[in-house]
C-alpha positions as CSV (number, residue, x, y, z in Angstrom):
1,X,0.0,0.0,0.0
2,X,1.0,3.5,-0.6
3,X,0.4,4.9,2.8
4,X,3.1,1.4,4.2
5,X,5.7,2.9,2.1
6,X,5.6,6.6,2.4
7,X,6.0,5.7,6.2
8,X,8.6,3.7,6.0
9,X,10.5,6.1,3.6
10,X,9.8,8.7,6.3
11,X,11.3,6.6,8.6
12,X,14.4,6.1,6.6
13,X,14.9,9.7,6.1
14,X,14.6,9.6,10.0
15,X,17.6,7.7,10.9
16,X,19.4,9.1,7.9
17,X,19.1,12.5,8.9
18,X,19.9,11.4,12.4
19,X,23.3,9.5,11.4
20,X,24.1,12.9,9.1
21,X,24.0,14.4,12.7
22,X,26.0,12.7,14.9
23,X,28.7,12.2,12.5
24,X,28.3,16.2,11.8
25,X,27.6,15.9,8.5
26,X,27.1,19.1,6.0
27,X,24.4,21.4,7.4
28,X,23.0,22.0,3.8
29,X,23.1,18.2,2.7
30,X,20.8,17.9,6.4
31,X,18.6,20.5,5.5
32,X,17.4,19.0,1.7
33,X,17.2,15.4,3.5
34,X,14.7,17.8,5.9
35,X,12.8,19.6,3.3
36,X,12.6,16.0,1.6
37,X,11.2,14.2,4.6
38,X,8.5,17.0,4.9
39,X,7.3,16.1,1.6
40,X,6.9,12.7,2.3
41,X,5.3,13.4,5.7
42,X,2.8,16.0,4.1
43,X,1.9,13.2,0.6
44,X,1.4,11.2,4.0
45,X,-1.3,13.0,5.6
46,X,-3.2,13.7,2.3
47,X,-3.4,10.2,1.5
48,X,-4.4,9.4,5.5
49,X,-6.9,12.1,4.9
50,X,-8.5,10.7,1.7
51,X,-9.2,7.2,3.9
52,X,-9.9,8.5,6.8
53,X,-12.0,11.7,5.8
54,X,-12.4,14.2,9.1
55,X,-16.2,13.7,10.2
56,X,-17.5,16.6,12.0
57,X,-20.2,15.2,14.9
């Protein structure tokens, strides 16, 4: 399933970004794996959305 994957890519950018910062990697390098993992995390939440449409009671 699509939603499976995006999370577990988000997940991978995760502990990638996290590795980039304990070895004090290249702040700019950190930043696009950031700005990358947002996308993911925001094509996340519209496909959550679209299953799980917000019901007002």
């Amino acid at each position: 399933m699509m939603v499976a994957r995006l999370r577990h890519e988000h997940e991978d950018y995760d502990a990638a970004i996290n590795a980039m910062l304990k070895v004090g990697c290249d702040q700019l390098r950190i930043q696009r794996m950031k700005k990358k993992k947002l996308v993911i995390k925001d094509k996340l939440s519209q496909l959550e959305d679209q299953i799980i449409p917000d019901i007002i009671a």
